[in-house]
C-alpha positions as CSV (number, residue, x, y, z in Angstrom):
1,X,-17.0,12.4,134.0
2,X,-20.3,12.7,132.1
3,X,-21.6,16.1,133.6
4,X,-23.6,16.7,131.2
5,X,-26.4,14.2,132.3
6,X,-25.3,16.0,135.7
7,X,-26.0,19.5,134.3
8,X,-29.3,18.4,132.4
9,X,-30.5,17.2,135.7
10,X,-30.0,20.8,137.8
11,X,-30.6,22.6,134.5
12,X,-34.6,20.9,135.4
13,X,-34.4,22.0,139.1
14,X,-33.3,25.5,137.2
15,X,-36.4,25.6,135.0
16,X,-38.9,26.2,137.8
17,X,-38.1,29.5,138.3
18,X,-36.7,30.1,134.4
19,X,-33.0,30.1,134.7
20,X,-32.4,26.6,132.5
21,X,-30.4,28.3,129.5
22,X,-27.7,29.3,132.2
23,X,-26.8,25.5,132.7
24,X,-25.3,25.6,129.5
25,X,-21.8,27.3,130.8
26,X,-22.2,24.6,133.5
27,X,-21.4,21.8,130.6
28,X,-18.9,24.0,129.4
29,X,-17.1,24.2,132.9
30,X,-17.5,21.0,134.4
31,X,-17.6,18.4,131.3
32,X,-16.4,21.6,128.9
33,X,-16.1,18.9,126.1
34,X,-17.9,15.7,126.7
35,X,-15.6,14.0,124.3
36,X,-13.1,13.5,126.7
37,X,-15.4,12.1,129.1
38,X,-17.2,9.8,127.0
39,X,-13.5,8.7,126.0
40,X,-12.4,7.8,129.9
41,X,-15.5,6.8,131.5
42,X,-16.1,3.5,132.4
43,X,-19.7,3.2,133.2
44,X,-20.8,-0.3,134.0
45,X,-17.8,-2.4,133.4
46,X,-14.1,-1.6,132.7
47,X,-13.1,-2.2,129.4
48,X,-9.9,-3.7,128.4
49,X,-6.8,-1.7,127.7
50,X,-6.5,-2.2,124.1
51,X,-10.3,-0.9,123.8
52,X,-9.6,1.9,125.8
53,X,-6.3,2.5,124.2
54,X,-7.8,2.4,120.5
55,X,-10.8,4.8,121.8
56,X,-8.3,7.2,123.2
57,X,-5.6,7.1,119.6
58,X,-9.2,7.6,117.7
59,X,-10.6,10.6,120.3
60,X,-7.2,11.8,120.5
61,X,-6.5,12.6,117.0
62,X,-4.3,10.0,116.2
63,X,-3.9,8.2,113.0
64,X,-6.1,5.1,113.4
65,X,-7.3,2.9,110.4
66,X,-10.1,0.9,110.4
67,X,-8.1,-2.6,110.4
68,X,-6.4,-1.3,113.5
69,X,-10.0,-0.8,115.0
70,X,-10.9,-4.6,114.0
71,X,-8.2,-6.0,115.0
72,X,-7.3,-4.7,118.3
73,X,-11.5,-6.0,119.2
74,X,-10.6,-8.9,118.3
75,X,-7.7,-9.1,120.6
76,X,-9.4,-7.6,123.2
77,X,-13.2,-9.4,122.4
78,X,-11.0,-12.9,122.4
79,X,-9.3,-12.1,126.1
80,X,-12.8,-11.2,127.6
81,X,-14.0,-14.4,126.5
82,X,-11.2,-16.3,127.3
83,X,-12.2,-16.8,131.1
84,X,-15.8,-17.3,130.1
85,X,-15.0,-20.6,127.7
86,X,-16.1,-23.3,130.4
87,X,-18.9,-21.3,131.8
88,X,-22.3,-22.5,131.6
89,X,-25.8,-22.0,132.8
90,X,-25.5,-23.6,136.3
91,X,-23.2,-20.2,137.1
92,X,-19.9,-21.4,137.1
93,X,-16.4,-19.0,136.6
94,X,-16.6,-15.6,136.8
95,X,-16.0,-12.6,133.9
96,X,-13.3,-10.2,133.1
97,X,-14.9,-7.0,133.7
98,X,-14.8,-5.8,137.2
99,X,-14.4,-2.1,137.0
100,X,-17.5,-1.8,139.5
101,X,-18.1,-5.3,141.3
102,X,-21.8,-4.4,141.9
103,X,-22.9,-3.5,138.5
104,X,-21.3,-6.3,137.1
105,X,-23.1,-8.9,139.8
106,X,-26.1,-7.6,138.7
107,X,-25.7,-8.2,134.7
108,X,-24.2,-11.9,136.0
109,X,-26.9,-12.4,137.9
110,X,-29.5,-11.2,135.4
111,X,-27.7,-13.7,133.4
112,X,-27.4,-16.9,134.6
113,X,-31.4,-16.4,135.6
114,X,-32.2,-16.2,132.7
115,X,-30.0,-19.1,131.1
116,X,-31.9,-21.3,133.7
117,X,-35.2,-20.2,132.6
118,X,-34.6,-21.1,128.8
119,X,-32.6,-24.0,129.6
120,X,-35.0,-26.9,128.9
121,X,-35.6,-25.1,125.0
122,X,-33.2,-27.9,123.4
123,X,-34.3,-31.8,123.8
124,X,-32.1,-34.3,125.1
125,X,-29.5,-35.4,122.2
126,X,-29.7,-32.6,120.6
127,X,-26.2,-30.6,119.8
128,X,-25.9,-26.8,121.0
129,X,-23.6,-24.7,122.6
130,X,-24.8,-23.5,126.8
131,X,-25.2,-20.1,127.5
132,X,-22.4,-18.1,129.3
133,X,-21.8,-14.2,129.9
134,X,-18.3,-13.5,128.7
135,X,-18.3,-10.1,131.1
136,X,-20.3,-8.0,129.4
137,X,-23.0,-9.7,127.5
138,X,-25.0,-13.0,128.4
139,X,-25.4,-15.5,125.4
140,X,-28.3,-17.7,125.1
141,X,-28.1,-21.4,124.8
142,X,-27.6,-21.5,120.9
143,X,-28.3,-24.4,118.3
144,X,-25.3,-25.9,116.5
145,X,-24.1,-24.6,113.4
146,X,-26.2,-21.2,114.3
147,X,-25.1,-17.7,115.6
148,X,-26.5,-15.4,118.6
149,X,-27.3,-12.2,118.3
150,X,-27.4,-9.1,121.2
151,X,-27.5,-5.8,121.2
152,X,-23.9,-4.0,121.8
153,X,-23.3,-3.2,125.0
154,X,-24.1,0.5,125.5
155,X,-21.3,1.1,128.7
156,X,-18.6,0.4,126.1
157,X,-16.8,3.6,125.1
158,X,-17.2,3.9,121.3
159,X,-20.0,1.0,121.0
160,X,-23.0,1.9,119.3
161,X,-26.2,-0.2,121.3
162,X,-28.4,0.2,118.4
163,X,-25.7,-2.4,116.5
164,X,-25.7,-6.2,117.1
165,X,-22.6,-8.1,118.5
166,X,-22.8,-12.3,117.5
167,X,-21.5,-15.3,118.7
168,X,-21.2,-18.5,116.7
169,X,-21.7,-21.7,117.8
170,X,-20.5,-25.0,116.0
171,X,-21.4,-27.5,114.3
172,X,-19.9,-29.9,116.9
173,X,-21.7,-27.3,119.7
174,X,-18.7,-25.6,120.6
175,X,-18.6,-21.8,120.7
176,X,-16.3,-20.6,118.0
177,X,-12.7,-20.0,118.9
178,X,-10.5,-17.5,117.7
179,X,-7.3,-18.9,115.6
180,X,-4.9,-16.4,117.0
181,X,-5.6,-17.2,121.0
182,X,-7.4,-20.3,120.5
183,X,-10.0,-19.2,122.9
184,X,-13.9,-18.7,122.5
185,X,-14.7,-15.4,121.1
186,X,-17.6,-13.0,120.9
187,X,-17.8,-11.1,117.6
188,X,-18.2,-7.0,118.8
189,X,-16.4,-5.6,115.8
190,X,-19.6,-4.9,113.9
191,X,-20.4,-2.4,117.2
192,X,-18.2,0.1,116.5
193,X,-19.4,3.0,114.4
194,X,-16.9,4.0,112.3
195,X,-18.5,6.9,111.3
196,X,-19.3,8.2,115.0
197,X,-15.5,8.0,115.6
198,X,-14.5,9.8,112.6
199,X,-16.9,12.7,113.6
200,X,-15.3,12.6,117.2
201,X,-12.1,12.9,115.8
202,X,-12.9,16.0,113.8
203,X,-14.4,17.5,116.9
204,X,-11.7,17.3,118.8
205,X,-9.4,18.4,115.9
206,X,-11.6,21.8,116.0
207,X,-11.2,22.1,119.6
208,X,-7.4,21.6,119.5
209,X,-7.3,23.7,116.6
210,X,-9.4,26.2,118.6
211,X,-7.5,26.0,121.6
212,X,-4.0,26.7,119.9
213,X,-5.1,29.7,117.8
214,X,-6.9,31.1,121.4
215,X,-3.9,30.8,123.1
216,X,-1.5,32.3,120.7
217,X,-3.5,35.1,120.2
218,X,-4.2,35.5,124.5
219,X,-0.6,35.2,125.0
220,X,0.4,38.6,122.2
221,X,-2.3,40.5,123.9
222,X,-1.1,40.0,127.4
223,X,2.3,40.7,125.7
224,X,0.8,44.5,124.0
225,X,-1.1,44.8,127.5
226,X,2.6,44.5,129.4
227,X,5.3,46.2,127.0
228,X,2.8,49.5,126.7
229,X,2.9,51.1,130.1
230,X,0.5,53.6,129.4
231,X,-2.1,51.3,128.9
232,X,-2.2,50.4,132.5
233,X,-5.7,51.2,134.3
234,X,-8.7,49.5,136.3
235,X,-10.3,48.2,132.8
236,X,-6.6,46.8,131.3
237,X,-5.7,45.1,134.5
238,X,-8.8,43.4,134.7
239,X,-8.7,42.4,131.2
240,X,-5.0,40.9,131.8
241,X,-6.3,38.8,134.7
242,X,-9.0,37.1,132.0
243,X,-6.4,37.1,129.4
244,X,-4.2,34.7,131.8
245,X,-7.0,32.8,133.1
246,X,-7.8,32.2,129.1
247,X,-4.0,30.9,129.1
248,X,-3.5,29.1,131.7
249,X,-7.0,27.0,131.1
250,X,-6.4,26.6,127.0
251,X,-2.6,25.4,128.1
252,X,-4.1,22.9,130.3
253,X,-6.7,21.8,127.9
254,X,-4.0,21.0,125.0
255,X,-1.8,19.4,127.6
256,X,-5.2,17.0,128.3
257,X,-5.8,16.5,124.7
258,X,-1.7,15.5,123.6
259,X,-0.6,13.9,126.9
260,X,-3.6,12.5,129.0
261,X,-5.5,10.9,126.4
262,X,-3.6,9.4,124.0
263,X,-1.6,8.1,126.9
264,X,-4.9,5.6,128.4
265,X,-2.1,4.1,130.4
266,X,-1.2,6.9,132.5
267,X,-4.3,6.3,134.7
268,X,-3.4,3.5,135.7
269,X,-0.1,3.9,136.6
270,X,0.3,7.5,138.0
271,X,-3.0,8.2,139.3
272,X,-1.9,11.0,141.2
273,X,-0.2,12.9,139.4
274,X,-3.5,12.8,136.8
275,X,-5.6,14.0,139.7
276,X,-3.4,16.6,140.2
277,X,-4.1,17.6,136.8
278,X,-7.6,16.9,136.9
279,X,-8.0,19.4,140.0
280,X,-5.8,22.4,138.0
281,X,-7.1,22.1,135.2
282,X,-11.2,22.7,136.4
283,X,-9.6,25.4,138.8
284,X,-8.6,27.3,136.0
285,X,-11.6,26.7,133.9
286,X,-13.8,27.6,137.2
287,X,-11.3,30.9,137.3
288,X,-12.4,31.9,133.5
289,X,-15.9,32.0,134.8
290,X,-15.1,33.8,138.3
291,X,-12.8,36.4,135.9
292,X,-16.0,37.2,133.1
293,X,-18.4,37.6,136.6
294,X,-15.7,40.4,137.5
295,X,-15.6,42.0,134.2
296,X,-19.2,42.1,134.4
297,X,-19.6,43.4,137.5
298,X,-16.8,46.2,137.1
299,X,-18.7,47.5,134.1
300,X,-21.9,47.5,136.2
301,X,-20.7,49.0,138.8
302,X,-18.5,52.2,137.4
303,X,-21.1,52.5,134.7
304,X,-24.2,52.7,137.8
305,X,-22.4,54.4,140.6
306,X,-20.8,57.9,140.1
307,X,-18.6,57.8,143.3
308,X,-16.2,54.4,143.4
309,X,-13.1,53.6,144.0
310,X,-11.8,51.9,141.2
311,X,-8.4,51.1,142.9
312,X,-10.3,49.3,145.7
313,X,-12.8,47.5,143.2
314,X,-9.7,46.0,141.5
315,X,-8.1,44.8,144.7
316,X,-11.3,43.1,145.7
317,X,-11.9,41.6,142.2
318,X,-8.7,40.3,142.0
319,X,-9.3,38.7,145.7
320,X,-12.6,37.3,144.0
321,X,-11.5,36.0,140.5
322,X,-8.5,33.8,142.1
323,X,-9.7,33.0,145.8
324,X,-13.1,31.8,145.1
325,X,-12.2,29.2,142.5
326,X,-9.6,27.9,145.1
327,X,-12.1,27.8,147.9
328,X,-14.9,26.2,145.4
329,X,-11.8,23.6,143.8
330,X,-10.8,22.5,147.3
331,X,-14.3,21.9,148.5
332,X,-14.8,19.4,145.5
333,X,-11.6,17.6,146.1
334,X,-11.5,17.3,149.3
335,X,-15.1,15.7,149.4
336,X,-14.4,13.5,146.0
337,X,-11.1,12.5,148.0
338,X,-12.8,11.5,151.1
339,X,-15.8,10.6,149.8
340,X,-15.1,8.9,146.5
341,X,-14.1,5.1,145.6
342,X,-10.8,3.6,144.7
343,X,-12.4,3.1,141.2
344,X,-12.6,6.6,140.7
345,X,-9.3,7.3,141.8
346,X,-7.9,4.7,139.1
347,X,-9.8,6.7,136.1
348,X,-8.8,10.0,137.3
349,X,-11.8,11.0,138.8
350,X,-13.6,10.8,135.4
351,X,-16.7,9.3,136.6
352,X,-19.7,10.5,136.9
353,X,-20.6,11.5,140.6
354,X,-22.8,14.1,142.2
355,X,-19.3,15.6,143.6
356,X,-19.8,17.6,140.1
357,X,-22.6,19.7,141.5
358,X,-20.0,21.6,143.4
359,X,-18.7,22.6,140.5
360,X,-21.9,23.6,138.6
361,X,-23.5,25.5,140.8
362,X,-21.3,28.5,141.0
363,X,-20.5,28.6,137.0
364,X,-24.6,28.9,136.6
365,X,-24.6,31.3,139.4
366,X,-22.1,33.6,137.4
367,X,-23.8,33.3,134.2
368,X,-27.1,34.4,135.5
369,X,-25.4,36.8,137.3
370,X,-23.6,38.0,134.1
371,X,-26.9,37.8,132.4
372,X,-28.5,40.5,134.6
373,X,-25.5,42.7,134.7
374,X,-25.8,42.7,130.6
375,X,-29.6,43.3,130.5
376,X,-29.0,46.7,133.3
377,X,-25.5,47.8,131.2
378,X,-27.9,47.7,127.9
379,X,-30.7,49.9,129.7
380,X,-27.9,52.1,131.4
381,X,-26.7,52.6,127.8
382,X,-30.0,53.2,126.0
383,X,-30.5,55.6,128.3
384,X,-27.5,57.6,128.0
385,X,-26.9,57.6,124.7
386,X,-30.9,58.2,123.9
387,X,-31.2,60.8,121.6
388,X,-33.9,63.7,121.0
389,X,-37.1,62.2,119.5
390,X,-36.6,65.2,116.9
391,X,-33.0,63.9,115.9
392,X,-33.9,60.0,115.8
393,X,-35.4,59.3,111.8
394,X,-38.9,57.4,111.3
395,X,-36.9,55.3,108.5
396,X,-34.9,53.0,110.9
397,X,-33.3,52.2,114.1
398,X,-32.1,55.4,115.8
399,X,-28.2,55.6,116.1
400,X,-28.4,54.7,120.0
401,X,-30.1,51.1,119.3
402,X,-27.4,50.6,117.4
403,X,-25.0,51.5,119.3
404,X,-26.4,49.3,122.4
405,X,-26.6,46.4,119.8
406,X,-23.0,47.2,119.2
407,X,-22.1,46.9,123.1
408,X,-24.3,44.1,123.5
409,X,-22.2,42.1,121.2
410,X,-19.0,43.3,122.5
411,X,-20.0,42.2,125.6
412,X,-21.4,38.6,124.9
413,X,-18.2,37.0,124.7
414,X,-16.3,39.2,127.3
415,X,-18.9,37.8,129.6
416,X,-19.4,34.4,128.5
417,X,-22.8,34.7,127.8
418,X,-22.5,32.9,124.2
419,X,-22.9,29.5,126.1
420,X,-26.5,30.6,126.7
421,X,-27.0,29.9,123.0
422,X,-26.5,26.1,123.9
423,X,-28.0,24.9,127.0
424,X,-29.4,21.8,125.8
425,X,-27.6,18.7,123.9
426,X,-29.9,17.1,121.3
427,X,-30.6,13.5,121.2
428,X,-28.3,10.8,119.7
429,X,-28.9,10.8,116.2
430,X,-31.2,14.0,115.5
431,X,-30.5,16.0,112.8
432,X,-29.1,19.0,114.5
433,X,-26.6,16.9,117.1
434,X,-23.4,17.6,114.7
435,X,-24.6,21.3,114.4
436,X,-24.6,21.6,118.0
437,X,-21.4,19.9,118.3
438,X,-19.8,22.7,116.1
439,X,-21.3,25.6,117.3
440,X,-20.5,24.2,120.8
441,X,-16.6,23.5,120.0
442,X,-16.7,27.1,118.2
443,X,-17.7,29.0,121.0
444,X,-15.9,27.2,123.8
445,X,-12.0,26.8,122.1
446,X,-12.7,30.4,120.0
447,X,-14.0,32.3,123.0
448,X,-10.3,33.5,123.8
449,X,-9.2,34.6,120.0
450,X,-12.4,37.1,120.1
451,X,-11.6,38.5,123.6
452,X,-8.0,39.3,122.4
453,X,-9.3,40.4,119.3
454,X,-12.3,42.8,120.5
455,X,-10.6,44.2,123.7
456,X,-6.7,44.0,122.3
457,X,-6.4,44.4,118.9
458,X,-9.4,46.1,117.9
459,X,-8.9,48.5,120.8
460,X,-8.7,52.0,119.8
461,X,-6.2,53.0,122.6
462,X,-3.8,49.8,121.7
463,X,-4.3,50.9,117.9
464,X,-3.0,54.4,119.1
465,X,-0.2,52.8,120.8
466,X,1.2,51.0,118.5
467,X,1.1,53.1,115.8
468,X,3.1,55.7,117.6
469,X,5.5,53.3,118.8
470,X,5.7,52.5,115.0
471,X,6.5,56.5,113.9
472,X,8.5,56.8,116.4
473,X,10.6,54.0,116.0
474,X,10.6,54.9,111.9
475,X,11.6,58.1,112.5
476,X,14.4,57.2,115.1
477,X,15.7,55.1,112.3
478,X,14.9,57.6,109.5
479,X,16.6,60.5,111.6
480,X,19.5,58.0,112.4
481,X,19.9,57.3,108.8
482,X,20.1,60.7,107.5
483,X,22.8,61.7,110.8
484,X,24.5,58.8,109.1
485,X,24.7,60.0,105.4
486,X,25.2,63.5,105.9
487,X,28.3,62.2,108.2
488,X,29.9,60.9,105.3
489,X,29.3,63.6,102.8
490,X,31.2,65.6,105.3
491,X,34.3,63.8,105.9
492,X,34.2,63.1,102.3
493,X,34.4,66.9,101.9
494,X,37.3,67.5,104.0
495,X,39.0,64.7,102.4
496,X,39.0,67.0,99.6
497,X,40.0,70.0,100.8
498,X,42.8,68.6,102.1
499,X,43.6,66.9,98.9
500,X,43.3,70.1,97.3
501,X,45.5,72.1,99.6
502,X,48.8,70.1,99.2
503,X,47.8,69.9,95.1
């Protein structure tokens, strides 16, 4: 599910009238970490299940050495090839990879024209091995005792297509054969960038990292938000709502990361139940975004308008931050259901389709939203809190800048408005890709520990709470302590009268 090429292509219909930054909560929602869908995506061709399997144990976090790397290609490079042995120019067998029947036609196609273009290069009697495609690249005729060179294949999950995949031919003009299959073999271990994968892994370590400290710290905030009573209002219930949206999505994710991916398998054989998971998990992440469009419009609105019922807000935000995700979430799947192919089915709805716009839309749509509410809240408070031009110093920024700037940032990640920051991916390879990477894991799996922390344990009337919970119960105990001692002292004292009596 590579939305963000998706995203990148509405984020330039977005840019006519100036609202491209938004599209960058758009990546968050839909592709949220484009890890996992470079990790399950089969673009042109299906790769085989050790490839896939190796790409997930590496993606996934799993200990993975580069010998296991090499060795499971060349399992899976010499089974590829295997059906491709007898091939030759005049078109003959078919390929392995058949994720998408069309594509693949195409690249055989593209093949064996041009095999018959170049195939009167060698003179009669002279030795060389005949082109074939081996299902996912096309090998030129090649002279004996030589090797041919292509370009990796760029639609195989952790291939790097600037590398150079080879394929020896013989002295005897025979393509070389693997010793453990005994089959004809294309070389593609020299496409996999050891390096990329490494970085991918440490990605997704920061996210699962994220994710877990998010959640913990969601989960003793709505915990402080339930046990104190007195806490509840408007602002608080709203905020739990978030909190549990924050939850149940950052659950969801780490369930992804520990049981989806490393188990490549499980598409394949329970493709429900994955989609099932699939359509969850992006209703939940579509409800975090509903949920921070509340927030911001309840601040708006008791902050703007004087007479409103807060009781009556809630209700209808409530109705707002849970029904319009499940509205917007059965839309998509019912037209991916009806409308996608059986191939998309098998990889868990992880291609790419424009189904995804269904899901973009509205997240950009409560950014911008967001966005405006922030911009009026910050004038709103300016103006308030605007002091006498007699009061405000000429050496500085008066005490009410600050304090919008204050509220501003407050605000940023209680809205969601930090994806802003990020709306476009660089290029492979440009210097600032692995910064954007980081600062893009930070702010997506972190979001939740500064939410708790700013509006939960930061907040004054939670501070207040708990420390009088805290006297109280210390001087319960205190109290119960010192009932306690001067029990004893007593008894002890009558123990002696009596003593002393009968002396």
């Amino acid at each position: 599910m590579n939305v963000i090429a998706k995203t990148q292509q509405f984020a330039q219909t977005l840019a006519v009238v100036g609202f491209t930054s938004i599209t960058a909560a758009a990546t968050h929602a839909t592709a949220h970490n484009p890890r996992t869908d470079n990790l399950l995506a089969a673009a042109a061709a299906e790769t085989t299940r050790s490839t896939l399997t190796l790409a997930a144990r590496m993606l996934a976090g799993l200990p993975t050495s580069a010998s296991d790397i090499a060795d499971s290609a060349i399992t899976d490079m010499a089974a590829v090839d295997s059906t491709s042995s007898n091939e030759s120019a005049d078109g003959e067998g078919e390929g392995v990879a058949e994720a998408e029947p069309d594509a693949l036609d195409v690249l055989r196609d593209e093949c064996y024209k041009r095999l018959n273009e170049t195939a009167t290069q060698f003179t009669a009697g002279e030795t060389y091995c005949a082109g074939t495609f081996d299902g996912w690249l096309c090998w030129p005729d090649t002279a004996a005792g030589t090797s041919a060179y292509e370009r990796c294949p760029e639609f195989i999950t952790g291939f790097d297509p600037t590398r150079f995949a080879h394929k020896e031919c013989g002295s005897d003009g025979e393509w070389y054969k693997h010793p453990l299959t005994n089959k004809t073999w294309s070389n593609y271990t020299t496409c996999i960038n050891f390096d990329d994968l490494e970085w991918k892994h440490s990605i997704n370590l920061f996210y699962k990292t994220g994710y877990g400290i998010s959640l913990i710290a969601i989960l003793l905030s709505l915990a402080i938000y339930i046990y104190f009573k007195s806490l509840k209002c408007a602002r608080i219930t709203l905020h739990m709502n978030l909190f549990t949206s924050f939850a149940a999505n950052n659950s969801l994710w780490l369930v992804w990361y520990f049981v989806v991916i490393p188990e490549t398998e499980m598409l394949k054989r329970s493709p429900p139940p994955c989609i099932a998971l699939h359509i969850i998990l992006h209703y939940f992440l579509l409800t975090n975004y509903s949920w921070m469009l509340c927030e911001g419009f309840y601040l708006h609105t008791v902050l703007v308008s004087a007479f409103i019922s807060e009781k009556k807000l809630v209700k209808w935000l409530i109705a707002l931050g849970w029904g319009t995700p499940a509205i917007v979430i059965f839309i998509y799947a019912l037209a991916r259901g009806l409308g996608g192919s059986g191939d998309e089915v098998k990889h868990c709805w992880m291609h790419s389709t424009s189904f995804e716009n269904i899901l973009v839309v509205p997240v950009c749509i409560s950014i911008f939203l967001n966005l405006l509410f922030l911009c009026n809240i910050v004038r709103v408070v300016l103006l308030k809190l605007k002091a006498p031009a007699s009061i405000q110093g000429s050496c500085g920024p008066s005490r009410t800048v600050l304090q919008a700037f204050r509220a501003t940032l407050l605000l940023v990640p209680l809205l969601g408005l930090q994806y802003i920051l990020t709306p476009f991916h660089p290029d492979a390879g440009h210097p600032w890709e692995q910064t954007y990477e980081v600062i893009s894991a930070f702010t997506a799996s972190f979001q939740g520990l500064f939410v708790a922390t700013l509006f939960c344990f930061f907040n004054g009337e939670v501070i207040a709470q708990v420390k009088r919970r805290w006297r109280t119960t210390w001087f319960s105990n205190r109290a119960r302590a010192n009932s306690y001692t001067a029990t004893q002292v007593s008894v002890r004292f009558c123990w002696f009268c009596i003593c002393f009596r009968l002396y």
